[in-house]
C-alpha positions in Angstrom: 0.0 0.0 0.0 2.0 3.0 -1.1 1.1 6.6 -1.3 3.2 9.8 -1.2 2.8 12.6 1.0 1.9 14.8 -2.0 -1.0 12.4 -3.1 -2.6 12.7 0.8 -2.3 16.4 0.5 -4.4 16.0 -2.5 -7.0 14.5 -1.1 -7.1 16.1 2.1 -10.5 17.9 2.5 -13.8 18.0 3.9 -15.8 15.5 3.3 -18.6 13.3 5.1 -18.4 10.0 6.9 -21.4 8.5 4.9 -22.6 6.4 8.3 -25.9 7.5 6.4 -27.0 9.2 2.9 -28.2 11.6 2.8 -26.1 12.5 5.8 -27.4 13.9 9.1 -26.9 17.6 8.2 -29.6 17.3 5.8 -32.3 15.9 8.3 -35.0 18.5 8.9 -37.6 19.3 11.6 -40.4 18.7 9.4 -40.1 15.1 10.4 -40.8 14.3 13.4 -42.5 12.3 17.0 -45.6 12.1 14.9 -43.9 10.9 11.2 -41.8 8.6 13.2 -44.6 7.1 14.8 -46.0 6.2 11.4 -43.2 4.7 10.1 -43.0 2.2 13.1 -46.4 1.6 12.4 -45.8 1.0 8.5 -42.7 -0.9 8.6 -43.7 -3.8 10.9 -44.6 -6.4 8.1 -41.7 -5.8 6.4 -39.7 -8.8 7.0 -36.6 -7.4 8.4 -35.1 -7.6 11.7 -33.8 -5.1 14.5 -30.7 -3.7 15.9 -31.1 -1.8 18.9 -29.3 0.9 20.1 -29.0 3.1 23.8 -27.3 5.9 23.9 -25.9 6.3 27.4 -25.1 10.1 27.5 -22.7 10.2 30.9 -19.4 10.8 31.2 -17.4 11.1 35.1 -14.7 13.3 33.0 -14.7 15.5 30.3 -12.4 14.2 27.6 -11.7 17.5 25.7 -11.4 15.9 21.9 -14.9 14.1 22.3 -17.3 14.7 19.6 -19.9 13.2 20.8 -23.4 13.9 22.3 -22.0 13.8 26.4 -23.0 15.5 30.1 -20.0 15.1 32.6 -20.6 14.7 35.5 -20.0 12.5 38.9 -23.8 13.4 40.0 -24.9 9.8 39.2 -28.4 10.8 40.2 -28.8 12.2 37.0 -28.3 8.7 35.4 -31.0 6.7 37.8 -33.3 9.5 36.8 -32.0 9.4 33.0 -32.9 5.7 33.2 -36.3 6.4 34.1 -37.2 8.2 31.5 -35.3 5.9 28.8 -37.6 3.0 29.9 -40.6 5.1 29.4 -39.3 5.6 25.3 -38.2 1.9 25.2 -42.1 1.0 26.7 -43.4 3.3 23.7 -41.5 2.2 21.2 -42.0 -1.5 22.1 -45.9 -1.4 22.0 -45.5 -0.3 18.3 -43.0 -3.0 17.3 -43.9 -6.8 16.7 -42.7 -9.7 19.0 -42.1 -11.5 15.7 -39.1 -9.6 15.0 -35.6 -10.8 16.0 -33.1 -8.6 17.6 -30.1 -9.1 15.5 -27.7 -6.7 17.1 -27.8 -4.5 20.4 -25.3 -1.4 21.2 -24.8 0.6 23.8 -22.8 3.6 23.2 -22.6 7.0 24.5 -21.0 9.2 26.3 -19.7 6.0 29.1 -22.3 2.6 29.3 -20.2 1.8 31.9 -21.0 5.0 33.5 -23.8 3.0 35.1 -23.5 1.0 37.7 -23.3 -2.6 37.6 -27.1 -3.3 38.7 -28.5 -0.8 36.1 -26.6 -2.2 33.5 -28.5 -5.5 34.2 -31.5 -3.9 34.5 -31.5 -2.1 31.7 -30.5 -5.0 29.7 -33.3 -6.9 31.0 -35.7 -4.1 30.6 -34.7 -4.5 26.8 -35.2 -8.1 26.8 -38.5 -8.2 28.6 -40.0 -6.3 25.2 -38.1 -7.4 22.8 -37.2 -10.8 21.2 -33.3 -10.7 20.9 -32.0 -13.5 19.2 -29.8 -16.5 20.7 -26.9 -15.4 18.6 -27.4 -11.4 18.6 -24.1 -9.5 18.4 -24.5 -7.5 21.7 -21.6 -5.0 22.1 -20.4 -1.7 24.7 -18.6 0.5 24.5 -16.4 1.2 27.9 -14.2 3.8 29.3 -11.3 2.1 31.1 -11.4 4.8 33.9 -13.4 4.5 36.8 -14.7 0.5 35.6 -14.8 -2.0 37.8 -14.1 -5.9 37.3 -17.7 -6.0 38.1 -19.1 -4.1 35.2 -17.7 -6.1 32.9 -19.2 -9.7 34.5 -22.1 -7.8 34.7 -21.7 -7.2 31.1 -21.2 -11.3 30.2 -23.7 -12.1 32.8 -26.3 -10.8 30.8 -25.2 -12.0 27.4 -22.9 -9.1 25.9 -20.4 -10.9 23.9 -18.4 -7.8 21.7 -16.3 -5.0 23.9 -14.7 -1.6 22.7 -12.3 -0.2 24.8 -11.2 3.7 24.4 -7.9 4.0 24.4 -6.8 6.8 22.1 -3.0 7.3 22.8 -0.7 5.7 25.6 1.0 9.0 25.7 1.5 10.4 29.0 2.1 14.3 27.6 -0.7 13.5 24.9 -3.6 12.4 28.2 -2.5 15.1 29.7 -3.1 17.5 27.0 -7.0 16.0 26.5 -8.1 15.5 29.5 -7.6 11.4 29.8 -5.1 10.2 31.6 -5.2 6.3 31.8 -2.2 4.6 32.3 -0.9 1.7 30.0 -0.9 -0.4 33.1 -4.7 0.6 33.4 -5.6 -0.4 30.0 -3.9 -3.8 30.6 -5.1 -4.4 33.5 -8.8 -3.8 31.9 -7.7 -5.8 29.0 -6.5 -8.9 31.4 -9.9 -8.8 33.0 -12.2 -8.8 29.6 -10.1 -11.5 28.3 -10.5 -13.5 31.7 -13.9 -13.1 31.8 -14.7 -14.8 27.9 -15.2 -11.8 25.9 -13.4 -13.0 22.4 -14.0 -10.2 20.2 -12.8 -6.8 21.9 -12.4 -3.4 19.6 -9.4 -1.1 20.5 -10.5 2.7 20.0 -7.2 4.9 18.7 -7.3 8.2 17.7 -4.5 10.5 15.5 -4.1 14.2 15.4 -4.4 14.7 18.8 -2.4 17.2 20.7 1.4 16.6 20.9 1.0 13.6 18.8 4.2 12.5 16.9 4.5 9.6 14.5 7.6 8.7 17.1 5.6 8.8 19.8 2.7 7.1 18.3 4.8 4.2 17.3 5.2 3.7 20.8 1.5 3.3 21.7 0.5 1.4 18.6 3.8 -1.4 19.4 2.0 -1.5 22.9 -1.5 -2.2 21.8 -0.4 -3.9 19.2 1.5 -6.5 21.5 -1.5 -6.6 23.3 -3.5 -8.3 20.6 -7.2 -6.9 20.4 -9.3 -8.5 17.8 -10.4 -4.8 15.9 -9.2 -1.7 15.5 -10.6 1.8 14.7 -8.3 4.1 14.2 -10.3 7.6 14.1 -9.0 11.1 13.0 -9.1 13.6 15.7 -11.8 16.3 14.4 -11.2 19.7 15.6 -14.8 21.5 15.6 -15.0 23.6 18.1 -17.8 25.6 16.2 -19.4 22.6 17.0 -17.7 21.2 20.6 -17.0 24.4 22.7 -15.5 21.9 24.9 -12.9 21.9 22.3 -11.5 25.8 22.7 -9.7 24.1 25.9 -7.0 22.6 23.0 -4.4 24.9 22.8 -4.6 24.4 18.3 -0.7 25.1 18.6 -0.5 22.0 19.7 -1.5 19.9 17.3 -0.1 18.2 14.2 0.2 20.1 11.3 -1.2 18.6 8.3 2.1 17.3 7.2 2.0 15.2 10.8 -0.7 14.0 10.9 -0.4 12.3 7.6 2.6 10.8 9.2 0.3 9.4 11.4 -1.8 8.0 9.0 0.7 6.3 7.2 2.2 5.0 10.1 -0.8 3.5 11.7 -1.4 1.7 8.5 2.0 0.5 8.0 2.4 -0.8 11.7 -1.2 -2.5 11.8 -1.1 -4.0 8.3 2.6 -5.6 9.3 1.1 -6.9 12.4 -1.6 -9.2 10.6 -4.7 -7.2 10.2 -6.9 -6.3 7.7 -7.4 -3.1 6.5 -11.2 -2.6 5.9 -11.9 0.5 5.3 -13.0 4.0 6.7 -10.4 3.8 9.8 -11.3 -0.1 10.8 -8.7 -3.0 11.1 -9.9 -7.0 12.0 -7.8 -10.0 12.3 -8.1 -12.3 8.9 -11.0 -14.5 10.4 -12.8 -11.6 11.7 -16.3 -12.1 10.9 -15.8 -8.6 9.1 -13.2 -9.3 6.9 -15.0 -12.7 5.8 -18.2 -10.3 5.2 -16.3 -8.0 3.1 -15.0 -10.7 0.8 -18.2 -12.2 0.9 -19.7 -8.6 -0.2 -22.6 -8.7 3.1 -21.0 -5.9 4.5 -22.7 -3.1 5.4 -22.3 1.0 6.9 -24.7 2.7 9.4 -24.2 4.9 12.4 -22.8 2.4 14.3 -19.8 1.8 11.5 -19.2 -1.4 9.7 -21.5 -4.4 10.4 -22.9 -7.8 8.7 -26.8 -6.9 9.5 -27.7 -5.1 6.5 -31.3 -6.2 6.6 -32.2 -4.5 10.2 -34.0 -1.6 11.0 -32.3 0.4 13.8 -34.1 1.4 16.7 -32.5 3.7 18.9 -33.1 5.0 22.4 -31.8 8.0 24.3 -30.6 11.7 23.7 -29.7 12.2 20.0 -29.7 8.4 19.1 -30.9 8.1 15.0 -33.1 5.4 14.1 -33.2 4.3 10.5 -35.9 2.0 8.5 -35.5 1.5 5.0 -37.0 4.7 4.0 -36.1 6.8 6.9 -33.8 8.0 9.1 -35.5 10.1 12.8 -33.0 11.8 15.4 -34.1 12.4 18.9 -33.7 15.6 20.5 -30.1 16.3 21.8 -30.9 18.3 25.0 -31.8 16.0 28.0 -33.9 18.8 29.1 -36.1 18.6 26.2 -36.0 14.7 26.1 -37.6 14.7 29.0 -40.2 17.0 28.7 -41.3 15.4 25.3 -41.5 11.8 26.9 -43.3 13.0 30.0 -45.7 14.8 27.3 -46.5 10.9 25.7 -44.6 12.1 22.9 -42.0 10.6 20.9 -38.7 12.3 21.4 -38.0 13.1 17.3 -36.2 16.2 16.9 -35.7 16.0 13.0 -35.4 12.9 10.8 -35.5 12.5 6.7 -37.8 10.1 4.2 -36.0 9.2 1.7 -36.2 9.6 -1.9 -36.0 6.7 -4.5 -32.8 8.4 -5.5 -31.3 8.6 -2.5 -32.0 4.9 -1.9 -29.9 4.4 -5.1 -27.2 6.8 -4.6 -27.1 5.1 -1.0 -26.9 1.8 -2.5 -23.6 3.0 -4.9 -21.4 4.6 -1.5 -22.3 1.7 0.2 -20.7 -1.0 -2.8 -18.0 1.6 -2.6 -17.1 1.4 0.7 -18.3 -1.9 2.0 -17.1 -4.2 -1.3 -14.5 -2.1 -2.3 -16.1 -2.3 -6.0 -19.1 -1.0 -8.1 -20.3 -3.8 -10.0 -22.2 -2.2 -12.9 -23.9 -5.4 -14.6 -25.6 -6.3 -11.3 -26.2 -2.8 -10.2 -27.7 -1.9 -13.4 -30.0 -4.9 -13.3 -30.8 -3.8 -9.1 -31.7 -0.2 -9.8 -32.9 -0.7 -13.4 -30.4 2.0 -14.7 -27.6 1.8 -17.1 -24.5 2.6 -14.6 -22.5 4.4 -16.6 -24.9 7.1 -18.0 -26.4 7.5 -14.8 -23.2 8.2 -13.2 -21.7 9.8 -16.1 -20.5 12.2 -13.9 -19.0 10.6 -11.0 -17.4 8.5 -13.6 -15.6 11.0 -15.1 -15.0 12.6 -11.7 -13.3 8.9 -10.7 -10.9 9.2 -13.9 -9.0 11.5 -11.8 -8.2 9.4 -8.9 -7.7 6.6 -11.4 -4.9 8.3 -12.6 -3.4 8.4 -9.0 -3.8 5.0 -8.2 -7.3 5.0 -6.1 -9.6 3.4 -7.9 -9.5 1.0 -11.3 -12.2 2.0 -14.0 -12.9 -1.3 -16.1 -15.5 -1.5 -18.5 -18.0 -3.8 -16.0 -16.4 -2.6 -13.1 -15.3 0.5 -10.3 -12.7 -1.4 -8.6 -10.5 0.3 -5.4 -7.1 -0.2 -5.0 -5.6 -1.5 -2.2 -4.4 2.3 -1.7 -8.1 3.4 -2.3 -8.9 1.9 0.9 -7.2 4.5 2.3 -9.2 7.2 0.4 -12.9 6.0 0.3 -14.4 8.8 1.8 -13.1 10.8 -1.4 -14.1 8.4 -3.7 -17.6 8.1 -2.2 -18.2 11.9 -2.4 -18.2 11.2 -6.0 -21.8 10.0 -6.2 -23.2 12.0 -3.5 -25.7 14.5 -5.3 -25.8 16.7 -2.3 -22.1 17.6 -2.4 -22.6 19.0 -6.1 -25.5 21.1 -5.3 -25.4 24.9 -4.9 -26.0 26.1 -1.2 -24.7 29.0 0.9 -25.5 27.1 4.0 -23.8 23.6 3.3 -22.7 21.8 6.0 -19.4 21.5 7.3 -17.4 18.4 7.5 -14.4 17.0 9.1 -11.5 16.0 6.5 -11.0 13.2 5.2 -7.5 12.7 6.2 
């Protein structure tokens, strides 16, 4: 897998993420706790399963890079009285939704799930099992902070029936913690390590992240030798994103601090040299599995698949998600809750579906979603099959993204054959760019598009 420095610079810009398409900035409040009620309604005879998703919003510390939807705090009243009102969506949401249907995956992200305490995380996970029918071999995964977890949490966690773990990890760097607001030794994150592997988890996730404050690719070698000796099954290896438009948290990075462009695409290259040499695959999109990793095999089998919660092999679920800002998605739709806790509260004590904004799709959306997702799930466009799935002739449909693709084929991304868009094994490295191709919205004319982090 080689690439220069100049060709990274190249395609070094802003672009999406495409965990959805049309992508969240485009949702709109004209959707919402009485469209998505509807769609439960309409979608129950569908024939497709469920993945189900809490969103856990706590956090003891603030960790001054995070991007996502989090309340610090060591108040943990807030989280028996947060429960509460979850349970009361999760009871309106299950009286829409048939028994019949299999729960194929279940997530809990946040914020910390292992914020709660060991007896709510078994309550809640029984809470979700009393109303809905999760199957004997669901993938049930959580996220965890290694800070402030117990040995407990995570037997709790088996007890019940989770079998995947992510641990955050981000950077073994002492100056680097320091810097964002996590400091968690390397003798923590063994330690952690030891006990998940102890109690039977067998497929555990290592969070990393580059471009973070005092980051050096010396430096980082360091931490990726260490976790790499430690031998997690997964790897996602995200790009710091500095928004602090977005995050005000953020302001408390000093920006002189972190990499330059230049560095961080040191970083990039380095991470993918060092994991690659050490046995694992590169997927895509940030994510590295060991060869028999279920989603390697589902890649080369082309069932992978791309939502909000990343890669996974259930492409025929619906996603039903619980909590502040969680996104569910059906087929034709996408629906957001309400990001404010405050407001999440008051719309569920009103009987009322939290839906802050939310999208239907169009029947061109569904095919433009259909293209990314070949793109950066199977690595390829097959036009033949393609053509015959969406009825179109591939290459006048995408006449321009085709020419638009010539480009990168001429640096080594992608391979244009006649029946065929085909990534490189460099490509891997740059499929948000090649994506952004086919995505109609990009293209159009708009004084208020949204802003994205880069690509690389």
């Amino acid at each position: 897998m080689e690439f220069s420095a100049e060709l990274l610079h190249k395609y070094s810009k802003a672009g999406p993420r495409y965990t959805s398409y049309p992508t969240a900035p485009y949702f709109n409040e004209s959707f919402g706790p009485q469209q998505w009620e509807e769609e439960l309604r309409a979608s129950q005879d569908k024939g497709r399963d469920i993945s189900l998703y809490v969103h856990i919003p706590f956090c003891d510390t603030l960790c001054y890079y995070c991007g996502c939807n989090m309340i610090a705090t060591r108040d943990y009243s807030k989280a028996t009285s947060y429960l509460e009102i979850l349970f009361r969506e999760i009871d309106r949401v299950a009286a829409l939704t048939s028994p019949t249907r299999k729960v194929r995956q279940l997530h809990w992200g946040g914020g910390t799930p292992t914020y709660l305490k060991p007896e709510d995380m078994r309550r809640l996970y029984a809470y979700l099992a009393e109303r809905f029918t999760i199957a004997d071999d669901a993938e049930i995964g959580c996220e965890m902070d290694p800070r402030e977890l117990t040995r407990e949490h995570i037997r709790a966690l088996r007890e019940v029936g989770f079998n995947r773990l992510s641990l955050g990890v981000q950077d073994l760097d002492d100056r680097v913690q320091h810097a964002v607001n996590r400091v968690q030794p390397e003798a923590l994150i063994r330690e952690v390590y030891g006990w998940v592997r102890e109690e039977g988890f067998h497929s555990i996730n290592f969070d990393l992240m580059i471009g973070l404050p005092h980051q050096t690719p010396d430096s980082f070698a360091h931490t990726l030798e260490k976790v790499i000796a430690m031998a997690p099954d997964r790897f996602a290896v995200f790009n710091y994103a500095h928004v602090p438009w977005m995050k005000k948290h953020q302001k408390l990075i000093q920006e002189e601090t972190l990499p330059l462009i230049d560095a961080r695409l040191a970083l990039q290259k380095l991470t993918l040299e060092k994991l690659t040499a050490a046995g694992y695959v590169y997927i895509g999109m940030d994510h590295f599995a060991r060869p028999e990793d279920e989603l390697v095999k589902a890649q080369q089998s082309k069932t992978l698949y791309r939502n909000f919660q990343g890669y996974t092999t259930h492409k025929d679920c619906d996603i039903i998600a619980f909590g502040v800002s969680a996104i569910s998605q059906t087929e034709d739709v996408y629906a957001q809750n309400v990001k404010v806790l405050s407001e999440y509260r008051e719309l569920i004590e009103a009987d009322r579906l939290p839906i802050e904004r939310g999208l239907r799709i169009t029947h061109e959306d569904k095919l433009r979603r259909d293209a990314i997702s070949r793109i950066m799930c199977d690595l390829e466009l097959d036009k033949a099959s393609f053509g015959r799935a969406w009825d179109i002739d591939v290459d006048s449909y995408f006449a321009d993204a085709l020419e638009e693709l010539k480009g990168m084929e001429a640096d080594g991304l992608v391979v244009l054959e006649p029946g065929k868009v085909h990534v490189t094994e460099a490509g891997r490295v740059f499929l948000r760019n090649i994506a952004m191709a086919f995505d109609s919205y990009l293209h159009q004319q708009a004084d208020d598009k949204p802003r994205y982090s880069r690509t690389l």
